[in-house]
C-alpha positions in Angstrom: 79.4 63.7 19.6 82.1 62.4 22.0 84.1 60.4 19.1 84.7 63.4 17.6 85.8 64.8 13.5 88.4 62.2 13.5 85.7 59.5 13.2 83.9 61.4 11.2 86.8 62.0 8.6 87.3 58.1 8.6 84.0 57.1 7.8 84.2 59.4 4.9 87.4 58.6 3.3 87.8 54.9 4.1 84.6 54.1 1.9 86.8 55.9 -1.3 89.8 53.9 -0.8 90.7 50.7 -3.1 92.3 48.6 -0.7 88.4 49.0 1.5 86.7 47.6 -1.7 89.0 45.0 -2.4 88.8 43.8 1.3 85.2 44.0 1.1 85.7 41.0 -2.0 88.4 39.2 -0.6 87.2 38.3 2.5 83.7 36.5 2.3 85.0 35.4 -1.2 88.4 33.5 1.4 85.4 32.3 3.8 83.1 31.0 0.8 86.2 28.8 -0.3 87.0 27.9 2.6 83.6 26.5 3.3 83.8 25.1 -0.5 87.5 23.5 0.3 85.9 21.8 3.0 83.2 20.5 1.5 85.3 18.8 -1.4 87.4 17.0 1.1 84.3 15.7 2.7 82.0 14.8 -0.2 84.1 15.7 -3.9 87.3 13.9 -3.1 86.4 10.5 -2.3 88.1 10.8 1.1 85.0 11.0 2.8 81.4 10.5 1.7 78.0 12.1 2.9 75.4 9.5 3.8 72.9 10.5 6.0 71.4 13.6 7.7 73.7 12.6 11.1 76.9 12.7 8.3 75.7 16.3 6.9 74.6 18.2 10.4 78.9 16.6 11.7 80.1 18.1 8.8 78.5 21.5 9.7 79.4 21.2 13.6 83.0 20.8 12.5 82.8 24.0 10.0 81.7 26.0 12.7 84.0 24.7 15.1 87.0 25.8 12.4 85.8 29.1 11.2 84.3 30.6 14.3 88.6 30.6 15.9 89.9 31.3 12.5 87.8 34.4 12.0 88.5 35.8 16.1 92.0 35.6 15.2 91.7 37.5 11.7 90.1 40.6 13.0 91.5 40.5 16.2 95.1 40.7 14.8 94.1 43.4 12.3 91.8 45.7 14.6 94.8 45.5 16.7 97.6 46.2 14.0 95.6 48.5 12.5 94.9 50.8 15.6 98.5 50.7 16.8 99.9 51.6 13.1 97.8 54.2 12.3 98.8 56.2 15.7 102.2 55.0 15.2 102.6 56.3 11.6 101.0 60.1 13.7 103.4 60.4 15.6 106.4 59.5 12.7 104.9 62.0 10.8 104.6 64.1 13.8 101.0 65.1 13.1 99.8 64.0 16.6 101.5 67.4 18.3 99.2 69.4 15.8 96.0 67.7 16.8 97.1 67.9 20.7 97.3 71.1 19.6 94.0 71.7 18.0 90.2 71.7 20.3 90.4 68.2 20.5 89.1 66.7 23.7 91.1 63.6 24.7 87.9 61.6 24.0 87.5 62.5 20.6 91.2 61.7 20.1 91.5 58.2 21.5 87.9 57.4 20.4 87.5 58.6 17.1 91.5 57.1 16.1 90.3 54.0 17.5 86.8 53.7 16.0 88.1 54.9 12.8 90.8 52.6 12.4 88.2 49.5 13.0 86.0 50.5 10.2 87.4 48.0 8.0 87.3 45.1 10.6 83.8 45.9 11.7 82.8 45.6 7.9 84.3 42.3 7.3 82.7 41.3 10.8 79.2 42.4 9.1 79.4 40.5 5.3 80.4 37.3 7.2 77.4 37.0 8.9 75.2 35.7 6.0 78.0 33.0 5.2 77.8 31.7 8.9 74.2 31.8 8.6 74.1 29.6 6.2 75.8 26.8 7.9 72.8 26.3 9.7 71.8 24.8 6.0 74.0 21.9 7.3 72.4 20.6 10.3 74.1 20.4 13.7 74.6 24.0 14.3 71.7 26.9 15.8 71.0 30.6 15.3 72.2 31.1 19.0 75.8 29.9 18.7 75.9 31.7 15.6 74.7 34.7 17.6 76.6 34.2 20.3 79.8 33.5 17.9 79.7 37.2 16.2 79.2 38.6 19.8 82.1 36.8 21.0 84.1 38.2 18.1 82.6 41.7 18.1 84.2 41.9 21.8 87.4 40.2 20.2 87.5 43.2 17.9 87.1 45.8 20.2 89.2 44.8 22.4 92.3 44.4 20.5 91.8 47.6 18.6 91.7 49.3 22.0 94.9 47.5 22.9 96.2 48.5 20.0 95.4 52.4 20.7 96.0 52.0 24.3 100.1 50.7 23.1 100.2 53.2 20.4 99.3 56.5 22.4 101.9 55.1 25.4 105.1 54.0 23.2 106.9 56.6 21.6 108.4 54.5 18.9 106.7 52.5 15.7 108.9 49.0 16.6 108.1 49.7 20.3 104.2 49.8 19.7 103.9 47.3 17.7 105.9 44.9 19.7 104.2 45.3 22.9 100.6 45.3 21.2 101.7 41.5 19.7 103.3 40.1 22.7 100.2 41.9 24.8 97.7 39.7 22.6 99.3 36.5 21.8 100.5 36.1 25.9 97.0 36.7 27.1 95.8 33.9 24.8 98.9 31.5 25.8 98.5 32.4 29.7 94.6 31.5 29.3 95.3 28.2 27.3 98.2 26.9 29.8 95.6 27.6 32.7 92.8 26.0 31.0 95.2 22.5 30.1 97.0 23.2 33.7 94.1 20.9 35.8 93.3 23.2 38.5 90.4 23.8 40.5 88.7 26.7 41.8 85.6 27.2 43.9 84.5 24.0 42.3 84.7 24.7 38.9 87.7 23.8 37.0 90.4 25.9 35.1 88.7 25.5 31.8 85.3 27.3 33.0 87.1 30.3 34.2 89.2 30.7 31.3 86.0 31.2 29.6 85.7 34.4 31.8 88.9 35.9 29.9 90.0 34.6 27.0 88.6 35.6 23.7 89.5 32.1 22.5 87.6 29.9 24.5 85.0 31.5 24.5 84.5 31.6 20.6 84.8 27.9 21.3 82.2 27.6 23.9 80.0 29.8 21.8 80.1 26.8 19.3 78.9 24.2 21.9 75.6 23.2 21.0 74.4 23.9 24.8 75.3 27.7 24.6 71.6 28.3 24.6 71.2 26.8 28.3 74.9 27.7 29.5 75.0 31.3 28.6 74.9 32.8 31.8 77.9 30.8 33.7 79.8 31.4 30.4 79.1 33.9 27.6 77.4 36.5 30.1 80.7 36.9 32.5 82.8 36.9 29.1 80.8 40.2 27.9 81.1 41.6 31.8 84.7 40.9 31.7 86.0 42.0 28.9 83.4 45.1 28.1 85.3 46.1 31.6 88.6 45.7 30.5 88.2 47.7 26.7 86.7 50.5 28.9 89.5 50.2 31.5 92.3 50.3 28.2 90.4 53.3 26.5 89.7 55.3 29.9 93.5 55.0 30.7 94.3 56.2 27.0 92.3 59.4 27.4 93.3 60.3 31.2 97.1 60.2 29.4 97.5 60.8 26.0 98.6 64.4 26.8 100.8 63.4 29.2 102.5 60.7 27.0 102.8 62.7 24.1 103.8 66.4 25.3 106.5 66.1 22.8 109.1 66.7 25.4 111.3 65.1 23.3 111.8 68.1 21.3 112.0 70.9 23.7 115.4 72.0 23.4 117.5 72.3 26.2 119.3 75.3 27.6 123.1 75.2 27.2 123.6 79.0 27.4 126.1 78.0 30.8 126.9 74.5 29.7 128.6 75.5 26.1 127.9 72.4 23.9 129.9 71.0 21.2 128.1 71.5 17.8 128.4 68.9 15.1 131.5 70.3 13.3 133.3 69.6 16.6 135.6 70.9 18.9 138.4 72.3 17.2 136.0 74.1 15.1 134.1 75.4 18.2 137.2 76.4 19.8 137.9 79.0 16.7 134.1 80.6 17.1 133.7 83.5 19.6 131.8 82.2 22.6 128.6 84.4 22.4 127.2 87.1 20.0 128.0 87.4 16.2 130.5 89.6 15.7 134.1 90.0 17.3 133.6 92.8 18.9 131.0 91.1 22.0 133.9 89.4 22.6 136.5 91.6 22.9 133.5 93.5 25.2 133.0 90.7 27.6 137.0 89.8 27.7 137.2 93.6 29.0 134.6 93.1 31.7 136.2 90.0 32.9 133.4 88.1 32.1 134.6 85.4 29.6 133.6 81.6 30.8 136.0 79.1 30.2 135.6 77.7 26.5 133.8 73.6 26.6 136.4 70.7 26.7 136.1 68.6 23.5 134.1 65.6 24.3 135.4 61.9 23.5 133.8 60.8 19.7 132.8 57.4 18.7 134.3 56.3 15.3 131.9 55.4 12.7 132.3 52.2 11.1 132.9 52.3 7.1 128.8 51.0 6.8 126.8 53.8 9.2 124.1 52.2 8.4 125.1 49.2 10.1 127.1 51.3 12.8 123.9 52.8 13.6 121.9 49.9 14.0 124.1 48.2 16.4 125.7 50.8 18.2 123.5 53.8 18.9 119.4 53.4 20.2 118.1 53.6 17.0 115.2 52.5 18.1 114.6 54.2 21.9 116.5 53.4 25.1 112.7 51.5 25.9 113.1 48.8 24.1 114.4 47.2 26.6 111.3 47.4 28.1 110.2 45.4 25.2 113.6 42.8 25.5 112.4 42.6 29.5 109.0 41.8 28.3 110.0 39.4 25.4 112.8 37.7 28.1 109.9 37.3 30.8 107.6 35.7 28.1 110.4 33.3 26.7 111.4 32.2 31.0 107.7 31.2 31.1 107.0 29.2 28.0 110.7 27.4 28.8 109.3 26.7 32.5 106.2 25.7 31.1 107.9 23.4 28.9 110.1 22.0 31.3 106.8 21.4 33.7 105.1 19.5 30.9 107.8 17.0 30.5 108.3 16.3 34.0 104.6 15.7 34.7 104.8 13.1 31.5 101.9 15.6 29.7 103.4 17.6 26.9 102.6 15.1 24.0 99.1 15.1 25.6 96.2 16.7 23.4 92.9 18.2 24.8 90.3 15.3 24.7 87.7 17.6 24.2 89.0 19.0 20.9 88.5 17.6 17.3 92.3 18.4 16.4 94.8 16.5 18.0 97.4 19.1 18.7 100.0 18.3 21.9 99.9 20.4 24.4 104.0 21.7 23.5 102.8 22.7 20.2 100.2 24.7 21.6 103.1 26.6 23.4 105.8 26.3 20.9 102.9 28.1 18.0 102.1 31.3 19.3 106.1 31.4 20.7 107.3 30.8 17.4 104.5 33.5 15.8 105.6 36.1 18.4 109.6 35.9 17.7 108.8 36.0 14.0 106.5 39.2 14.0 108.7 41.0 16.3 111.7 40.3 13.8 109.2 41.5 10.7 107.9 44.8 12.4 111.4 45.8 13.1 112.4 45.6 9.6 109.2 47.1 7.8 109.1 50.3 10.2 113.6 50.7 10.0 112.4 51.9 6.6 109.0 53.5 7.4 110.4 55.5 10.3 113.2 56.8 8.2 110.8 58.0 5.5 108.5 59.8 8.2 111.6 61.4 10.2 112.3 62.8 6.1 115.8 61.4 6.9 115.5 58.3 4.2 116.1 61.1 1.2 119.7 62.4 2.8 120.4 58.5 3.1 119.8 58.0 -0.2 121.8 60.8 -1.8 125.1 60.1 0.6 127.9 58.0 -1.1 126.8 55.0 0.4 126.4 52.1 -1.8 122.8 49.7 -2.5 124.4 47.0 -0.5 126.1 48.6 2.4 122.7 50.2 2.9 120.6 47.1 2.2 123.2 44.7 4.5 123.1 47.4 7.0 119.4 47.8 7.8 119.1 44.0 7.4 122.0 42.4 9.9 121.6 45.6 11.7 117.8 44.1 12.2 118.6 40.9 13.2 121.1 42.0 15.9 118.7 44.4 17.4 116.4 41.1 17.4 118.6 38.4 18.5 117.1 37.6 21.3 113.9 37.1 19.7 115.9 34.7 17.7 118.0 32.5 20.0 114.8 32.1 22.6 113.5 30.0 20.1 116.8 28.2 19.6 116.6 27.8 23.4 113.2 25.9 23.5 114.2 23.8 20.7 117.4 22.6 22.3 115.1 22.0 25.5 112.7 19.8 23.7 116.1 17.6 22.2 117.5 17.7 25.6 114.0 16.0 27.2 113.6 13.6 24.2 111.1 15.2 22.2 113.3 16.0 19.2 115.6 13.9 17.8 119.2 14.9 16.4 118.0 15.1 12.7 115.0 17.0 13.5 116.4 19.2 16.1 119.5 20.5 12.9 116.5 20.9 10.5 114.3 23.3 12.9 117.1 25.1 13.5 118.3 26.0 10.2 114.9 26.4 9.4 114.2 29.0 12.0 117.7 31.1 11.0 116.0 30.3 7.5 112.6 32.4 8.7 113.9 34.7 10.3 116.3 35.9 7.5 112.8 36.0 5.5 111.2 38.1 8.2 113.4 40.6 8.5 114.0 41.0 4.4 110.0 40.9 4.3 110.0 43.9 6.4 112.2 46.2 4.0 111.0 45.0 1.1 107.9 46.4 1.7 109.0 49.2 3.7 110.9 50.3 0.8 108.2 49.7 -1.9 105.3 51.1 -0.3 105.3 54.9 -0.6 103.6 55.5 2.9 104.0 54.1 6.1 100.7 52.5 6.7 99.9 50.4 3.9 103.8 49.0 4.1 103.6 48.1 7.6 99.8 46.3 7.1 101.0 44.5 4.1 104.5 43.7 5.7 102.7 42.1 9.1 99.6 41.4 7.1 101.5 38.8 5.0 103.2 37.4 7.7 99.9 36.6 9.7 98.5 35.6 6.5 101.0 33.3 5.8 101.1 31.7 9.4 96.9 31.9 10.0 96.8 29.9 6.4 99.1 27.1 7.2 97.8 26.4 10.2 94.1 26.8 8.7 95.1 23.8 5.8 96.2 22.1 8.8 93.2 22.2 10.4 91.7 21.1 7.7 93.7 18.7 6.0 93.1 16.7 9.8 89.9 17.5 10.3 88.7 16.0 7.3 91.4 13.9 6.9 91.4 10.6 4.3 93.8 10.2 1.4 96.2 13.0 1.7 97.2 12.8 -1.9 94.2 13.2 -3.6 93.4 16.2 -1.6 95.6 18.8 -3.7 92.8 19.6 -6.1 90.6 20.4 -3.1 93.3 22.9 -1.9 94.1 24.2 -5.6 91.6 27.3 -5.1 93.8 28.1 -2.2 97.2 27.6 -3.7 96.2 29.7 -6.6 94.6 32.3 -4.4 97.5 32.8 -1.9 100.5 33.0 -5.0 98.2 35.5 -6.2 97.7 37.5 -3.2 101.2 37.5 -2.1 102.3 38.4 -5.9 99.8 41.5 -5.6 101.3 42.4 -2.0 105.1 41.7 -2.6 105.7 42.3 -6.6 103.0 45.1 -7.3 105.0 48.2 -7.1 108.2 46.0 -8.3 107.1 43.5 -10.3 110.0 40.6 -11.4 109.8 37.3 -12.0 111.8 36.1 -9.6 109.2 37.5 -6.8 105.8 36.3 -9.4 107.7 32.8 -8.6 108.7 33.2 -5.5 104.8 34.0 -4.7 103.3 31.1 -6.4 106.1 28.8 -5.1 105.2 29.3 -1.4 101.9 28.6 -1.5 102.3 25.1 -3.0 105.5 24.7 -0.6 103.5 25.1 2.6 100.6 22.7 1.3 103.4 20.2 0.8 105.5 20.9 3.7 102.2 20.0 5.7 101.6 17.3 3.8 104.9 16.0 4.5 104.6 16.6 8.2 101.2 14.5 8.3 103.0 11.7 6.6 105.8 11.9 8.9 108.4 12.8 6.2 110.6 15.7 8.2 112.9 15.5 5.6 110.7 17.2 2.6 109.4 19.6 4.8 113.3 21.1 5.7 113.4 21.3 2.0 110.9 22.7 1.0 111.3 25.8 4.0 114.8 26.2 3.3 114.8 25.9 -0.1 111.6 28.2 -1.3 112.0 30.6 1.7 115.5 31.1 0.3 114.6 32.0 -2.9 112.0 34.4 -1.7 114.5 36.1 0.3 117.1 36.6 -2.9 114.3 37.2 -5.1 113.5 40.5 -2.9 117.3 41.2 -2.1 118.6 41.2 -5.4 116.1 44.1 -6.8 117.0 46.3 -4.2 120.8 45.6 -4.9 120.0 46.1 -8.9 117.7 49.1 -9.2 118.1 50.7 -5.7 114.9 51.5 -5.6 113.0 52.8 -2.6 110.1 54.6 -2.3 109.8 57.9 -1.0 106.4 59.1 -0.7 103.8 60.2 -2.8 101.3 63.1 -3.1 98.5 62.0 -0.3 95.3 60.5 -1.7 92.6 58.7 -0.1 94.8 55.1 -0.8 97.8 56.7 0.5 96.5 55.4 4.4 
């Protein structure tokens, strides 16, 4: 079968494994309470009460009309992350050269990676079905949006993972992959969405209609129209064409060069016999060694025949810095002379949203929402979001794989028996993070300081994003070792790492969603959110303090949780002030709570004997 023993392997083993099971539980249990969340604010809160059938069948459009973007975006992400690590953590481990080396067709390579590392997202695609089924229970909602909905997503899915696979085969470094398949993603969205809210007209039909054509998002949105049955062809049919084209464009690509991109030239060696290199012990040592042979006498042989070269000139040194940790991150590529590929990319992306910005103001239009939509969201925010997302994962897949490609490359054990204290190698990997990733975090900076010089932020509120920002990033970055350095293999550490991150940004803006959608009294809404709150400290607990449990991070997970839900709360009411504090203050603790373990213990884990839940 053209996906090959790969697939076949994965299918096998990714049944056995725990973390498959618990996913399995957790996520048509998160979609059940969601469903149940909503359903207090509407009729168990007294914000909102259910009267008639016309009452039940809104409540159900709505539902739909949340759930349908919330669950694209899920899979999406992880198909996508989990594609791009599981090649990336290949070629770390250098295991990709052995199966380029084995019968392997390029098919079954690409195909059975890719299919194989969506195994879990196709599952969680299958159990929600019966839950969206049953909002048809409701009213106001039919079997063909539904349908339409899970093709829409199904598409989604498959074409992210083979993104994801398509990045990981080309980029030859973990950060460098897993940057370019998050700014690949989010920026097709954003480019879709400033096209649909830019007005313009095409053949007749106007920028919304095409972006139908190519954006996974709008279309999950026009799937939940309620005239989807009669407007398929002009909309979801082109949508399938589209994109089925595009995932077999990605994939074709991917197999026509995933020999060339991975030949492993990279560790050929190179022929000095003429050149006379320097070795590591340096020059004055070199200049003591005979130039060829072992043994005094082939020298003394080829000085008679006249044949001696000229011995290699000492070349100029760079002095270390006392930390080499932190000499290394800022002054050598750590990370691949290509990632300024990924800086060009990143610096291309940030000139647009800022000229997009600066567009909106002039043309009066960037506090305007989308009429057609049931959340009124401005159309800045709906650039400043996925900006904002995009700077912070870049900053968090930096730090988790700093630690994860160390451990591959079996250079994180020398580091650890060197001389080289907890902190200098903690505060090394950590500022040397941040510099690497400054410009992801002074973009940001940029397009606040454009929004306070247009008006749109005021003095106060333009000091509290910023600290705030310097604030999440810190958090990002420390996110990313923390669990690089307690996970004993690469994989789980960089799904948890980015995993919580995306969890952590999906959830607030899903409470904010619903906190507007049904929106009445926002203070007697907390025991409505309570099954979340609980939920999420426990989750992020079970991510963050499972292999080093503390206090400090068991409160630091239940605090953040309750944090957001106030921060948003706060935000709705207009009260900027509570929501700097409660960022700053709880996201500050979280980051001391997982500095001051690694300080303390010096713990980092360095593998483990493989096992079906190693992966």
């Amino acid at each position: 079968m053209f996906v090959g023993p790969i697939f076949y392997r994965e299918a096998a083993i990714t049944p056995r494994r725990r973390s498959f099971f618990l996913g399995r539980l957790l996520y048509p249990l998160s979609l059940f309470f969601f469903m149940y969340t909503a359903w207090l604010l509407v009729a168990g809160t007294g914000a909102q009460t259910i009267r008639n059938v016309g009452d039940m069948a809104h409540f159900g459009v709505v539902l739909l009309n949340l759930l349908a973007p919330i669950q694209l975006a899920l899979l999406s992400f992880m198909s996508a992350i989990q594609a791009t690590s599981s090649i990336a953590v290949e070629k770390d481990r250098n295991t990709l050269l052995l199966l380029l080396l084995t019968r392997l067709n390029n098919s079954e390579l690409v195909l059975g990676r890719l299919l194989g590392s969506m195994l879990p997202s196709l599952v969680n695609l299958a159990l929600a079905l019966p839950i969206f089924f049953a909002i048809i229970l409701f009213g106001g909602t039919s079997i063909t949006q539904i349908v339409w909905v899970f093709v829409v997503t199904l598409i989604g899915i498959l074409l992210g993972g083979s993104w994801g696979a398509f990045v990981g085969f080309w980029r030859e470094k973990s950060f460098q992959a897993l940057a370019m398949a998050l700014m690949g993603l989010v920026t097709w969205i954003a480019v879709w969405e400033f096209i649909a809210g830019s007005g313009l007209t095409f053949q007749g039909h106007g920028a919304e209609h095409w972006s139908v054509w190519f954006s996974p998002l709008r279309a999950v949105m026009a799937a939940t129209d309620p005239m989807v049955g009669e407007n398929y062809a002009q909309t979801m049919v082109p949508f399938c064409i589209v994109n089925l084209c595009g995932l077999v464009c990605l994939n074709l690509v991917a197999i026509w060069r995933v020999r060339y991109w991975n030949s492993g030239r990279e560790l050929r060696p190179t022929a000095e016999a003429d050149t006379g290199g320097v070795t590591i012990w340096g020059a004055e040592h070199d200049l003591s060694l005979p130039l060829k042979g072992n043994s005094s006498a082939d020298s003394d042989e080829a000085s008679k025949a006249g044949s001696a070269k000229p011995r290699a000139v000492a070349l100029p040194s760079r002095e270390v810095w006392s930390n080499p940790v932190l000499w290394r991150e800022m002054r050598t590529w750590a990370y691949g002379r290509r990632i300024l590929m990924i800086r060009a990319v990143y610096w291309t992306m940030s000139v647009a949203v800022l000229a997009a910005t600066a567009f909106l103001v002039a043309n009066k239009m960037a506090l305007v929402a989308d009429p057609t939509s049931t959340i009124y969201l401005p159309t800045v925010m709906k650039l400043a979001m996925p900006f904002l997302f995009v700077s912070l994962m870049i900053v968090n897949s930096l730090g988790v794989t700093c630690i994860t490609s160390e451990r591959d490359g079996k250079s994180l054990d020398l580091l650890l028996v060197t001389d080289l204290t907890p902190t200098e190698i903690l505060f090394g990997k950590l500022i040397g993070v941040l510099f690497v990733t400054l410009d992801s975090i002074l973009f940001p900076i940029l397009f606040c300081g454009l929004m306070f010089a247009t008006g749109l932020l005021s003095l106060e509120n333009l000091f509290f994003i910023l600290l705030g920002l310097i604030v999440l990033n810190v958090f990002s970055a420390m996110l990313g070792i923390h669990c690089g350095r307690s996970f004993p293999t690469s994989r789980p550490a960089i799904l948890a790492s980015l995993g919580t991150q995306f969890f952590l940004f999906l959830g607030t803006v899903t409470c904010m969603l619903l906190l507007v959608s049904f929106a009445g009294n926002v203070d007697s809404q907390l025991a409505a959110f309570l099954t979340f709150i609980v939920g999420g400290g426990i989750g992020l607990f079970w991510v963050l303090g499972s292999h080093n449990p503390s206090a400090a991070m068991f409160t630091a997970s239940i605090l953040m949780p309750i944090g957001m839900f106030h921060a948003m709360t706060s935000l709705l009411l207009r009260q900027y002030m509570f929501v700097f504090l409660d960022v700053v203050v709880i996201f500050s603790f979280a980051v001391v709570a997982m500095i001051v373990p690694a300080i303390a213990e010096f713990s980092y884990s360095t593998g483990s004997p493989r096992g079906f839940d190693d992966e």
